[in-house]
C-alpha positions as a Markdown table, in Angstrom:
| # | Residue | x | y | z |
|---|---|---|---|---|
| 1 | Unk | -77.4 | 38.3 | -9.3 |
| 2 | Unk | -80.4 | 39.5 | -11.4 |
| 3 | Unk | -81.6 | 37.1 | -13.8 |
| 4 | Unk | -80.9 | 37.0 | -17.3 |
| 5 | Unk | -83.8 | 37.8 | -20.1 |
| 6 | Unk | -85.8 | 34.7 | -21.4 |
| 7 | Unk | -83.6 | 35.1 | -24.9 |
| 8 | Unk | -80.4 | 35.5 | -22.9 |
| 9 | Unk | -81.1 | 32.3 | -21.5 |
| 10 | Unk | -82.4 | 30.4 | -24.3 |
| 11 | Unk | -79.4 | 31.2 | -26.1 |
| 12 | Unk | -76.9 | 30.2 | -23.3 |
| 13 | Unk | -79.0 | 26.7 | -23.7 |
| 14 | Unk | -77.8 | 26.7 | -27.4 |
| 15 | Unk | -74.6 | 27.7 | -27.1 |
| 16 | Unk | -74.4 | 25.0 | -24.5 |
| 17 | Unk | -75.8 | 21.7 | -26.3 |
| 18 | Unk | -73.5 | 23.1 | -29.5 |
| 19 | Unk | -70.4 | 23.1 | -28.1 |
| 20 | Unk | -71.0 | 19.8 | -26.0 |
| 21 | Unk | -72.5 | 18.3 | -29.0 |
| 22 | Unk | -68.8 | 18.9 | -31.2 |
| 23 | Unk | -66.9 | 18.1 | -28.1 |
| 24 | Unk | -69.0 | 14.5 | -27.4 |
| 25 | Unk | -68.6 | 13.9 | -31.1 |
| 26 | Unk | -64.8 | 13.9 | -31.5 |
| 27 | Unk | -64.8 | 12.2 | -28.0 |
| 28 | Unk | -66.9 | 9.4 | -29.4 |
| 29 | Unk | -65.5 | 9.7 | -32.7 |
| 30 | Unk | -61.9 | 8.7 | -31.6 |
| 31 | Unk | -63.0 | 5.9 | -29.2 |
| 32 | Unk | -64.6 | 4.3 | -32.5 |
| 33 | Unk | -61.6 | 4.5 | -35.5 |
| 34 | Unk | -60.0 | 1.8 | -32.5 |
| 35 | Unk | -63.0 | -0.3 | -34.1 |
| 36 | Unk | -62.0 | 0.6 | -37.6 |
| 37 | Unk | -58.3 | -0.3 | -37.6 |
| 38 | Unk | -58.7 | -3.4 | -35.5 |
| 39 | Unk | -58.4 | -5.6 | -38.8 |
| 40 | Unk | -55.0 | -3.4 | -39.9 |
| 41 | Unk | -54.0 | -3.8 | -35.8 |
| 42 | Unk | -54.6 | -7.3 | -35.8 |
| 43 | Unk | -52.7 | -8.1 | -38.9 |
| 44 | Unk | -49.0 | -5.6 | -38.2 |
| 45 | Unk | -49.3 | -6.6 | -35.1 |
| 46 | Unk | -50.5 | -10.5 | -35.3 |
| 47 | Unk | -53.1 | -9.8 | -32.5 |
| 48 | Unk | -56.3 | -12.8 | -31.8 |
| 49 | Unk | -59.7 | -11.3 | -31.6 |
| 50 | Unk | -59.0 | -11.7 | -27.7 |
| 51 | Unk | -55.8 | -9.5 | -27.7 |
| 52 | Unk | -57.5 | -6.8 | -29.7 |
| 53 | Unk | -60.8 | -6.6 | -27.2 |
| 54 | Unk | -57.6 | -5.8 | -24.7 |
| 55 | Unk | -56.6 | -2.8 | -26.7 |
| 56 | Unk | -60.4 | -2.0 | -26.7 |
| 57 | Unk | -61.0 | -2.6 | -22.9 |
| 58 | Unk | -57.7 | -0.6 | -22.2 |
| 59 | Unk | -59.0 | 2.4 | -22.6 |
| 60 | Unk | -62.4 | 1.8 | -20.8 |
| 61 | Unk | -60.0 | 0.5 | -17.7 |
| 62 | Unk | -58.7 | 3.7 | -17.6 |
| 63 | Unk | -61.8 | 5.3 | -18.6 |
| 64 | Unk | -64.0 | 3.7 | -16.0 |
| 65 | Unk | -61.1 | 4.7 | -13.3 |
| 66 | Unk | -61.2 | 8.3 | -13.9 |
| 67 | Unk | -64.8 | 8.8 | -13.6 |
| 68 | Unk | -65.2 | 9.4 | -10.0 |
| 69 | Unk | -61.9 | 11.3 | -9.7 |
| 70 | Unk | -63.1 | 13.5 | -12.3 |
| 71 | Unk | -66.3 | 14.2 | -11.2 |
| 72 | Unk | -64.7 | 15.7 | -8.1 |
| 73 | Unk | -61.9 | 17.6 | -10.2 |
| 74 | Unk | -65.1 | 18.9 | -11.4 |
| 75 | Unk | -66.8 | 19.6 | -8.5 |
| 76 | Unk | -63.8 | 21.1 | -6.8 |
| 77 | Unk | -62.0 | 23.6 | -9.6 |
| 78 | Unk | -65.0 | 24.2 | -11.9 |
| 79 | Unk | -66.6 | 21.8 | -14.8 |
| 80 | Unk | -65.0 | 24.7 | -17.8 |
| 81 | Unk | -61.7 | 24.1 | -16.5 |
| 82 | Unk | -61.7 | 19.9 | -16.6 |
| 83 | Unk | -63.5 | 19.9 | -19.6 |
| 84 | Unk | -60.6 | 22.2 | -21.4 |
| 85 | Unk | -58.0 | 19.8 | -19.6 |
| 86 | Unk | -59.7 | 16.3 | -20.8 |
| 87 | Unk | -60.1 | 17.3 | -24.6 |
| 88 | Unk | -56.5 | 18.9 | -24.5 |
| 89 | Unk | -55.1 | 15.6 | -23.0 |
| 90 | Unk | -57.0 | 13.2 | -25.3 |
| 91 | Unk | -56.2 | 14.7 | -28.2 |
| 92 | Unk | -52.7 | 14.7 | -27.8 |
| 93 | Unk | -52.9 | 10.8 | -26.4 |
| 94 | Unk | -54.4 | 10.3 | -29.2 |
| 95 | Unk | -52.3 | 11.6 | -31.7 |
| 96 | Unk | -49.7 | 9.4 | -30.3 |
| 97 | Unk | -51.6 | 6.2 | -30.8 |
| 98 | Unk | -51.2 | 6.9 | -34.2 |
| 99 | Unk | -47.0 | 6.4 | -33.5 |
| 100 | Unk | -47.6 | 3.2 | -31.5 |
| 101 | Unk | -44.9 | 0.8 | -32.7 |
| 102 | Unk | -45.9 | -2.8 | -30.9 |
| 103 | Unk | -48.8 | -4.1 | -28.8 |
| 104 | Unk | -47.8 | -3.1 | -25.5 |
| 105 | Unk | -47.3 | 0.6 | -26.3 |
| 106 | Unk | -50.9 | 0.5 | -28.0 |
| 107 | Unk | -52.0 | -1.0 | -24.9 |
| 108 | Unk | -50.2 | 1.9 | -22.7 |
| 109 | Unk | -50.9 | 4.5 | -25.1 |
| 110 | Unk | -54.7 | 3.6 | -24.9 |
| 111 | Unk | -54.8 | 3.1 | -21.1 |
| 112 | Unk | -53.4 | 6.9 | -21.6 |
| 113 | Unk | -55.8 | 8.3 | -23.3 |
| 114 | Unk | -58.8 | 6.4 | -21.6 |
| 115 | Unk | -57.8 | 8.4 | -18.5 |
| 116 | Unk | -57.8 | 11.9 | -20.1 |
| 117 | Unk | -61.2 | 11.2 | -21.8 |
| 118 | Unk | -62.6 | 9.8 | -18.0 |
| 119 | Unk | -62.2 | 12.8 | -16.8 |
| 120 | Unk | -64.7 | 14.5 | -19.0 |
| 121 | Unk | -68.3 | 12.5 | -18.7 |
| 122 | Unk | -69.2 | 14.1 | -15.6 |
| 123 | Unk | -67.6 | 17.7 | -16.4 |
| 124 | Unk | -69.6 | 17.7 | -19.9 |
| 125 | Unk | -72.9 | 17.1 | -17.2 |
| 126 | Unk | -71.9 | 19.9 | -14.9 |
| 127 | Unk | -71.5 | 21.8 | -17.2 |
| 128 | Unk | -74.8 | 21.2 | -19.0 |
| 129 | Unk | -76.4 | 21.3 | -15.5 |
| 130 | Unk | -75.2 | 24.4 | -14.7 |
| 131 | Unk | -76.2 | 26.1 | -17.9 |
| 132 | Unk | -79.8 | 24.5 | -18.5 |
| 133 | Unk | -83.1 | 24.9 | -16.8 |
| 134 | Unk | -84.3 | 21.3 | -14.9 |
| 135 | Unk | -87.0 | 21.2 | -17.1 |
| 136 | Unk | -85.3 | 21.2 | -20.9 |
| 137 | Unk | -82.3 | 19.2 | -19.0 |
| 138 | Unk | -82.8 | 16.0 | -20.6 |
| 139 | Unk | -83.9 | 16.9 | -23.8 |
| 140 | Unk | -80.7 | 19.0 | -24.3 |
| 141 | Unk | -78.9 | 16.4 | -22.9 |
| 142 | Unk | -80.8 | 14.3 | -25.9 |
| 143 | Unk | -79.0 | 16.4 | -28.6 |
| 144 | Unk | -76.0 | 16.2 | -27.0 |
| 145 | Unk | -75.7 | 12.5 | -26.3 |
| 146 | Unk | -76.9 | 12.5 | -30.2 |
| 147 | Unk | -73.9 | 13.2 | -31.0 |
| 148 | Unk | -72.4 | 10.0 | -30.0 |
| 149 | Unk | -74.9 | 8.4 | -33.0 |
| 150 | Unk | -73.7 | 10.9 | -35.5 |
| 151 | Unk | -70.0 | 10.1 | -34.4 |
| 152 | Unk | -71.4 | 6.4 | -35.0 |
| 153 | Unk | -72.2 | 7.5 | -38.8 |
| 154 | Unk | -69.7 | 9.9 | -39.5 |
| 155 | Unk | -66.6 | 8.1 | -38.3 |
| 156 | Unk | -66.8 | 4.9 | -40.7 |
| 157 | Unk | -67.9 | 6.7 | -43.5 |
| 158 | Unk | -65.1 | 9.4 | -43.1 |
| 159 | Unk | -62.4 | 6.9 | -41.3 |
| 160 | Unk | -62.6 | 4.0 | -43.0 |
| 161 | Unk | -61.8 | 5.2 | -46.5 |
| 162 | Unk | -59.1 | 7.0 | -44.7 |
| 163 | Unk | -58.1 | 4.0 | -43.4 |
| 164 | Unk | -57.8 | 1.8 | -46.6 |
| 165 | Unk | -55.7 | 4.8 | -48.3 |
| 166 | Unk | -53.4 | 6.1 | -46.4 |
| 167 | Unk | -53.3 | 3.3 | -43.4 |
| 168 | Unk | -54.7 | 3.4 | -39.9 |
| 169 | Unk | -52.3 | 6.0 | -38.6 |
| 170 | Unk | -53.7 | 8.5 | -40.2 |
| 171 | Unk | -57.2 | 8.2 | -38.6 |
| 172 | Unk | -55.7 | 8.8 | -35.4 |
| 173 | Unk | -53.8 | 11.9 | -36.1 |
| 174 | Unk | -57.1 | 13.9 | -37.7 |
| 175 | Unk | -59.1 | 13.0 | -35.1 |
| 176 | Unk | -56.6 | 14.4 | -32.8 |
| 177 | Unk | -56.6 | 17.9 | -34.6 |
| 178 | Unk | -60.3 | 17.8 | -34.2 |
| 179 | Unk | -60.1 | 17.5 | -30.6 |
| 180 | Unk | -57.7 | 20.9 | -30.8 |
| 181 | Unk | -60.3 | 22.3 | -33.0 |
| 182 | Unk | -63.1 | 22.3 | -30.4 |
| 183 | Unk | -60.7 | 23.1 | -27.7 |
| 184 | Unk | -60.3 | 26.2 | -29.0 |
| 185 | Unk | -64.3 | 26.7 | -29.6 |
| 186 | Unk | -64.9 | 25.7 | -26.0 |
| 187 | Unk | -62.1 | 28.0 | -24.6 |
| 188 | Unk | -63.5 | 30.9 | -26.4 |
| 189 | Unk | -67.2 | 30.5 | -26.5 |
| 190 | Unk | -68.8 | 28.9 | -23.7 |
| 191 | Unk | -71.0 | 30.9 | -21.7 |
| 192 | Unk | -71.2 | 31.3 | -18.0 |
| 193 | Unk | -73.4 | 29.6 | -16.2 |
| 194 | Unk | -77.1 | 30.4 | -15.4 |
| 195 | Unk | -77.6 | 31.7 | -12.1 |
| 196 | Unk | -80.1 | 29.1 | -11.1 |
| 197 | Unk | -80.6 | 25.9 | -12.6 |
| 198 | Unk | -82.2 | 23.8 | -9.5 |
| 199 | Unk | -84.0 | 23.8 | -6.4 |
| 200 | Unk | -83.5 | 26.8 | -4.6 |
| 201 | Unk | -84.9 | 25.6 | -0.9 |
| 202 | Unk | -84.2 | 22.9 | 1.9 |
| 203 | Unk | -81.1 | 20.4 | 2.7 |
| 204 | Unk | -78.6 | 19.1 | 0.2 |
| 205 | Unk | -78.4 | 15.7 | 1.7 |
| 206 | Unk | -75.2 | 13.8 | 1.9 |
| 207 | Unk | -71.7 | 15.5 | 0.9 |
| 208 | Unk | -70.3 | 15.1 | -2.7 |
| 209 | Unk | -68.4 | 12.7 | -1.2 |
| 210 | Unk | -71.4 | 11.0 | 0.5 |
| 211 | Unk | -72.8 | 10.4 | -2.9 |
| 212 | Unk | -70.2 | 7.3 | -3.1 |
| 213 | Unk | -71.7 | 5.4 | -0.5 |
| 214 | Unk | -75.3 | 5.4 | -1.5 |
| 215 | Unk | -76.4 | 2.2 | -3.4 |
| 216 | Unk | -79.3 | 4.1 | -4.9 |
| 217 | Unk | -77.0 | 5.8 | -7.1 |
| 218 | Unk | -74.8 | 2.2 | -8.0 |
| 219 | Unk | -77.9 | 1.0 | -9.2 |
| 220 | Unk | -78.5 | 3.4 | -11.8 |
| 221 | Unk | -74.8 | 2.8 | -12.8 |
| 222 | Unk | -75.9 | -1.0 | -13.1 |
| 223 | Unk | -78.7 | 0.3 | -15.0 |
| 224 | Unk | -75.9 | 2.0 | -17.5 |
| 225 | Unk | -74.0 | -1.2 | -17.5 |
| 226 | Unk | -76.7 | -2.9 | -18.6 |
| 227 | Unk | -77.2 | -0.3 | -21.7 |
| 228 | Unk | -73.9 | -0.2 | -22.5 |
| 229 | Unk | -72.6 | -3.9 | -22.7 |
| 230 | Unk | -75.1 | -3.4 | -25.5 |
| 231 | Unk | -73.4 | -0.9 | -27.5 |
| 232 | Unk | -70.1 | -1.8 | -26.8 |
| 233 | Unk | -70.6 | -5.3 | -27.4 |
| 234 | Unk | -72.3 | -4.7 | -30.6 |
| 235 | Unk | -70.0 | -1.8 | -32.0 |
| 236 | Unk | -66.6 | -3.4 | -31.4 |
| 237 | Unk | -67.2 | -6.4 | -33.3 |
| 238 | Unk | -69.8 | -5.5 | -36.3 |
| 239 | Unk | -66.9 | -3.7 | -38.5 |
| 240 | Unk | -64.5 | -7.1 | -38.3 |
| 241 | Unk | -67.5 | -9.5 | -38.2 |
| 242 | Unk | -68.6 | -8.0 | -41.4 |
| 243 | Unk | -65.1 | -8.0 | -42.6 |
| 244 | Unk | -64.6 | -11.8 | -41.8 |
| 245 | Unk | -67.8 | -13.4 | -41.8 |
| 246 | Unk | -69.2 | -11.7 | -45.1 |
| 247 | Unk | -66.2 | -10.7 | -46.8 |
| 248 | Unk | -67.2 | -6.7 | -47.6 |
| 249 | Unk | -64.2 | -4.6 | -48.0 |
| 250 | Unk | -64.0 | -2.3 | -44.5 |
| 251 | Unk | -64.7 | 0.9 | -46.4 |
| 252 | Unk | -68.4 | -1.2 | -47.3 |
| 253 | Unk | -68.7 | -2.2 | -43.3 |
| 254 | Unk | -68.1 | 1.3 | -42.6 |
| 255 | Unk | -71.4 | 2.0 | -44.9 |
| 256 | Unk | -73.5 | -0.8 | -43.1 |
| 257 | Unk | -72.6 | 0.7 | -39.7 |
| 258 | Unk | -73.6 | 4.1 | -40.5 |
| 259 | Unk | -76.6 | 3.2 | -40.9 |
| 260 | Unk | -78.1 | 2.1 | -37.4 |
| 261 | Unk | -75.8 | 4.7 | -35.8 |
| 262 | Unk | -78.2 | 7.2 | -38.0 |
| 263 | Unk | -81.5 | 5.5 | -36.3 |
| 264 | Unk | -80.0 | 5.6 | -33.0 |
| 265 | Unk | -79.2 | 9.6 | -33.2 |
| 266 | Unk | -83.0 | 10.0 | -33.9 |
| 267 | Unk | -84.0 | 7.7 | -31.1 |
| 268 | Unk | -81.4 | 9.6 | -28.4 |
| 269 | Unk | -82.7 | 12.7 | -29.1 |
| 270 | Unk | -86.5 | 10.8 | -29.2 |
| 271 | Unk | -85.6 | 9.7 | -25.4 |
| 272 | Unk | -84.8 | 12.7 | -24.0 |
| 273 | Unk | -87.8 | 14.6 | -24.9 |
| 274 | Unk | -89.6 | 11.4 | -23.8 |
| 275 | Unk | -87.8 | 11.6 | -20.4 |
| 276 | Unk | -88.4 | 15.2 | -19.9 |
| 277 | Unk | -92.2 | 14.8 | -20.7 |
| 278 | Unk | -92.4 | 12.2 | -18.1 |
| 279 | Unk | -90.5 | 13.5 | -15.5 |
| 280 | Unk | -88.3 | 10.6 | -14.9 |
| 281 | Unk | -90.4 | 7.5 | -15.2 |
| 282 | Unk | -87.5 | 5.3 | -16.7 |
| 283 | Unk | -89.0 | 2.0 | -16.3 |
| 284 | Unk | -92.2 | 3.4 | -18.5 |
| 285 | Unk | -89.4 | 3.3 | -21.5 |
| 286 | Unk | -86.1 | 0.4 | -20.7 |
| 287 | Unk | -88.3 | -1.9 | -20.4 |
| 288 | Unk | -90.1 | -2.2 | -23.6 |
| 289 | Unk | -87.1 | -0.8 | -24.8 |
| 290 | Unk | -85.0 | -3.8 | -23.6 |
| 291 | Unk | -87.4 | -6.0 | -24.2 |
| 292 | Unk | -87.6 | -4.8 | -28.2 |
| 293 | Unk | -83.4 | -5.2 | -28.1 |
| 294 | Unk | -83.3 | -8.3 | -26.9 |
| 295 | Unk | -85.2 | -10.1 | -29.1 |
| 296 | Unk | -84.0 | -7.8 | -32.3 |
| 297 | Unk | -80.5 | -8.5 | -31.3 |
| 298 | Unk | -81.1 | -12.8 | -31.1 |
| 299 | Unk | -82.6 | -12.2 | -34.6 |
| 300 | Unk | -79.3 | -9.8 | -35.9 |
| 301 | Unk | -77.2 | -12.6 | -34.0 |
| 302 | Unk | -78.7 | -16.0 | -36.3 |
| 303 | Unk | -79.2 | -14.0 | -39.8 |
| 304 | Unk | -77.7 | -15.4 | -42.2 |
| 305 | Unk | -78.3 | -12.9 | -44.6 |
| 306 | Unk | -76.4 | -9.3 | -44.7 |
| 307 | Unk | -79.6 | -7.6 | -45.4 |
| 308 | Unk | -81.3 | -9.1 | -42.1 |
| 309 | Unk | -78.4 | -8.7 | -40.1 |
| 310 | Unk | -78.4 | -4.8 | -41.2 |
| 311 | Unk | -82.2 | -4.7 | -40.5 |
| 312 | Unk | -82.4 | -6.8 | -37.3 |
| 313 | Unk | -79.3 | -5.2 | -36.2 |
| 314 | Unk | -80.6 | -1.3 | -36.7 |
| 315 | Unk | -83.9 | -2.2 | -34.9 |
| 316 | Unk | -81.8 | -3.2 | -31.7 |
| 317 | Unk | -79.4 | -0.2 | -32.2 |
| 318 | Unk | -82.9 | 2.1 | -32.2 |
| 319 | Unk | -85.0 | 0.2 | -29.2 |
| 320 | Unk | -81.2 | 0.4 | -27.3 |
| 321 | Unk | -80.6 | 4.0 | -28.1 |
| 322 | Unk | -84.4 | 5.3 | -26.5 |
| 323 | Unk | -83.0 | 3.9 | -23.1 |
| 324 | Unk | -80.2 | 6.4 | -23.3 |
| 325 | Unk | -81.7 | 9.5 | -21.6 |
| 326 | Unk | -83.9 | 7.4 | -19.4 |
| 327 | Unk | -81.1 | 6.4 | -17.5 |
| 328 | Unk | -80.2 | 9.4 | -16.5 |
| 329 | Unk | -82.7 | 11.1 | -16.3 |
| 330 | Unk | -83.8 | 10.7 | -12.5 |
| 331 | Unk | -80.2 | 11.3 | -10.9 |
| 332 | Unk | -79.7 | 14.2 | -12.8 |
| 333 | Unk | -82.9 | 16.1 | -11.7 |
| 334 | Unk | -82.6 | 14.9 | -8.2 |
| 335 | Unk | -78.9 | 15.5 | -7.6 |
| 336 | Unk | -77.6 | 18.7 | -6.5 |
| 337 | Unk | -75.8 | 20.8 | -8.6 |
| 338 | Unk | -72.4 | 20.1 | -5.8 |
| 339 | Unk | -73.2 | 16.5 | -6.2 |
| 340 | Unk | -73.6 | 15.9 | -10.1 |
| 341 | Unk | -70.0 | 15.9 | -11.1 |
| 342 | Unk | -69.4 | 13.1 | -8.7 |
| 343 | Unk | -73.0 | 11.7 | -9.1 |
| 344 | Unk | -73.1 | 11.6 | -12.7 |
| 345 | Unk | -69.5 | 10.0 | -12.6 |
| 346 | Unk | -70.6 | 7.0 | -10.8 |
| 347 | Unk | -73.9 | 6.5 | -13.0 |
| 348 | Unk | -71.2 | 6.9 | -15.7 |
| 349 | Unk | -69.1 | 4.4 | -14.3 |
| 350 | Unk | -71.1 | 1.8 | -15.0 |
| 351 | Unk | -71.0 | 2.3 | -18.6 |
| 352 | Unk | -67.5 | 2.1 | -18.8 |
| 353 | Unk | -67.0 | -0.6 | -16.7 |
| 354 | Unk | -69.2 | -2.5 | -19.8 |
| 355 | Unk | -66.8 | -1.2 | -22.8 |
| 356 | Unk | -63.7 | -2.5 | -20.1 |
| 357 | Unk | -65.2 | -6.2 | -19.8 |
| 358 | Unk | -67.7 | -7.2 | -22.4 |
| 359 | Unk | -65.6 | -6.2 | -25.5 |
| 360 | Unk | -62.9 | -8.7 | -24.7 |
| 361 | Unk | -65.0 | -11.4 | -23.5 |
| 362 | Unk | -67.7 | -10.9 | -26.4 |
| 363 | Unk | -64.2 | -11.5 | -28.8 |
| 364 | Unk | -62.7 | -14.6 | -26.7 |
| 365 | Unk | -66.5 | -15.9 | -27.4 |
| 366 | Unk | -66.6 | -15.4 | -31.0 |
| 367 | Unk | -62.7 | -17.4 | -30.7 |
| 368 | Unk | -64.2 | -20.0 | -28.9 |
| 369 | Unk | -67.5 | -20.6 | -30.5 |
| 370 | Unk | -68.8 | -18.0 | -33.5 |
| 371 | Unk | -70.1 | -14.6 | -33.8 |
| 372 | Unk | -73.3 | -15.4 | -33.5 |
| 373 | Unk | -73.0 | -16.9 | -29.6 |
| 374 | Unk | -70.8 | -13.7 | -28.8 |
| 375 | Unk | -73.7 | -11.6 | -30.3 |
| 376 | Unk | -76.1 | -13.5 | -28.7 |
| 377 | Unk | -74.7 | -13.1 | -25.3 |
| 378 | Unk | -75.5 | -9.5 | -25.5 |
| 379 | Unk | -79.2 | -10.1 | -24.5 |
| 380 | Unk | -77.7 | -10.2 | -20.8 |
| 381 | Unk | -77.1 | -6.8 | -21.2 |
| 382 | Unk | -80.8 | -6.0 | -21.7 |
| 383 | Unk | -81.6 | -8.1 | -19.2 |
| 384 | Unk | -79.6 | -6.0 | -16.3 |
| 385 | Unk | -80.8 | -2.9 | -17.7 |
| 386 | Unk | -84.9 | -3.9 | -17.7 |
| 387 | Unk | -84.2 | -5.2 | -14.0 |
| 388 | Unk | -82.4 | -2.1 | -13.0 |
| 389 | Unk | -84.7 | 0.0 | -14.5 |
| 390 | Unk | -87.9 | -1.8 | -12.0 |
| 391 | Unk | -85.6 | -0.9 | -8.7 |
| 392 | Unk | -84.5 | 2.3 | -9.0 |
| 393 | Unk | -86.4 | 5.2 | -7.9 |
| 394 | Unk | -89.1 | 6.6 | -10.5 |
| 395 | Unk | -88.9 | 10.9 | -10.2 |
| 396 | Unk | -86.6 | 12.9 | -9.0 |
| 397 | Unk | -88.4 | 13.5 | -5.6 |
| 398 | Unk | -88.4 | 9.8 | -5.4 |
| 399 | Unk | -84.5 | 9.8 | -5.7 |
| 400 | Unk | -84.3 | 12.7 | -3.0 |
| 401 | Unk | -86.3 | 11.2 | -1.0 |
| 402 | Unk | -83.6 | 7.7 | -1.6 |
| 403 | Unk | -80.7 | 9.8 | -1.1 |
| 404 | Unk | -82.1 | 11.5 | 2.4 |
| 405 | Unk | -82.3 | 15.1 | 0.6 |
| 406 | Unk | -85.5 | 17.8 | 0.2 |
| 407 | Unk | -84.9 | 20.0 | -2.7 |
| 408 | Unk | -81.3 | 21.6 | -2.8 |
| 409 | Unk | -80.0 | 24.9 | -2.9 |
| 410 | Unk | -78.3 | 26.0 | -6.8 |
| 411 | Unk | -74.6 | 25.9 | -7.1 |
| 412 | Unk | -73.1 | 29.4 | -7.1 |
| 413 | Unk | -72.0 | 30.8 | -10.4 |
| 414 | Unk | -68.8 | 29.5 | -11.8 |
| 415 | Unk | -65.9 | 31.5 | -12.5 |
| 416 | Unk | -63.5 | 30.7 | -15.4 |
């Protein structure tokens, strides 16, 4: 296959981080309006802070157990197809959360819809691999994972008004005709992929398969466990902490969150471009980075004022969200194209695994104690992460070299 003209490609590449960019957004967008209606949830319902983390961590259980299986549905039948799948099943899943009528059909319902969105983490990254060259692959990856910032802004601002007029049911059901909405865009718009976007010589190493059982790839997903107890942690509980511990009306907590969600799409995008420049070289970022959060986020944790708790707290949210691209960085470049929708999925994993366990146990803490211990005992998060980040490989021929792999040959074009 001849190859395509340099402003063929570069606008494959756009097309590319567009579409991914609106479908990350609504898929972010709809795991945070959960966040938004816990207070109206907790109160129909008569749900503790504990029994609400469970609605939260519902849906990463199911998230965090569809990884894998999707990144081999996407390895096997083609990254288009199980994207197309994911957003149509999520969005219907979630338009039925907005029907939920007691606690254990929101917990079922949620479980639901955690599965369809697992699905699409590592066919969103084939996909992007397959249409990007190696060396713009993390800075496009940047703007896409932005998205999940601007999701972070443009949710409370739009959601939580919407909330507080026409009640929490109705958050569900527009998100869910966005989903439809990019459906459609995807369906019709995505371009096919380039028809090289990695090494081109030597062995391929272990099977997709294969990938499973190497523990240099479970230590990145650490690494991502360690980033996203973080955010998770953090983003659950800010909306009803401001709600309960400073008495702001949830349409005024939707304002305060906006705003480190805004710094943190700056610093995503800042990371990849960062991570491309260095080729890898995680460790030269997460830790400084982690080492900034942690002590930002003991200093958001024991503020008693709402103006040092917004600033403390968006300094964290900024020194967090430049770890983002790092992580991934390294397996990304030195997986081959067969093994990044399994790959990815595990790295992936580890993140979800995080939103599954620490919201709950972050809200039993606040029960037990206050918010500021729960918020506190995020530091543990940074602390994984800055670890992980000093014992995993450094470059991508590092990680080939990890994984028992020389450069790999490119996956063949995929058909719709």
């Amino acid at each position: 296959m001849s190859a395509p003209s340099p402003q063929s490609a570069r606008r494959t590449v756009r097309t590319t981080i567009v579409l991914l960019f609106a479908a990350w957004l609504v898929d972010y967008a709809d795991r945070l309006v959960i966040n938004l209606a816990l207070p109206s949830l907790g109160a129909e319902f008569g749900l503790s802070r504990g029994q609400q983390g469970l609605v939260v961590s519902a849906f990463f259980l199911a998230y965090a157990l569809a990884q894998i299986p999707g990144g081999m549905l996407a390895d096997r039948y083609g990254a288009r197809r199980v994207t197309l799948w994911a957003l149509l099943a999520w969005s219907a899943f979630t338009a039925l959360t907005g029907f939920a009528w007691s606690f254990a059909v929101l917990l079922v319902l949620r479980f639901a819809f955690g599965a369809a969105e697992g699905v699409f983490p590592p066919a969103s990254l084939k996909v992007l691999v397959e249409r990007t060259p190696p060396g713009e692959r993390m800075a496009a990856n940047g703007w896409i994972m932005s998205s999940n910032a601007v999701a972070g802004v443009l949710t409370p601002l739009l959601a939580a008004p919407l909330i507080a007029a026409f009640g929490w049911r109705s958050a569900f059901f527009s998100t869910a005709a966005l989903g439809i909405f990019v459906l459609v865009a995807i369906r019709m718009r995505l371009p096919a992929p380039l028809p090289c976007t990695g090494p081109t010589t030597g062995a391929a190493g272990p099977a997709a398969s294969g990938v499973l059982r190497l523990g240099v790839v479970w230590r990145f997903s650490a690494l991502m466990f360690g980033y996203s107890a973080i955010v998770w942690g953090f983003n659950t509980w800010v909306p009803s902490y401001l709600v309960e511990e400073h008495h702001v009306s949830l349409a005024t907590a939707g304002t305060l969150v906006a705003v480190p969600a805004l710094a943190a799409a700056g610093a995503i995008v800042v990371g990849g471009r960062i991570s491309d420049r260095l080729g890898g070289h995680h460790r030269k970022v997460i830790v400084p980075g982690m080492t900034v959060a942690a002590g930002a986020l003991l200093l958001t944790a024991f503020s008693s004022s709402l103006t040092g708790f917004a600033v403390f707290g968006t300094l964290a949210s900024v020194a967090v969200a430049l770890c983002y691209m790092p992580v991934l960085a390294v397996p990304l470049s030195g997986l081959a194209p067969e093994q990044v929708g399994v790959g990815s999925a595990v790295v992936v994993l580890g993140g979800q695994v995080a939103g599954m366990v620490v919201p709950p146990v972050v809200g039993a803490l606040a029960d037990a104690f206050s918010y500021q211990v729960a918020f506190a005992s995020l530091v543990l998060g940074a602390v994984i992460a800055a670890v992980m980040a000093l014992l995993t490989p450094q470059d991508a021929a590092s990680f080939r070299t990890a994984i028992g792999a020389s450069p790999v040959p490119a996956l063949a074009k995929e058909h719709p």
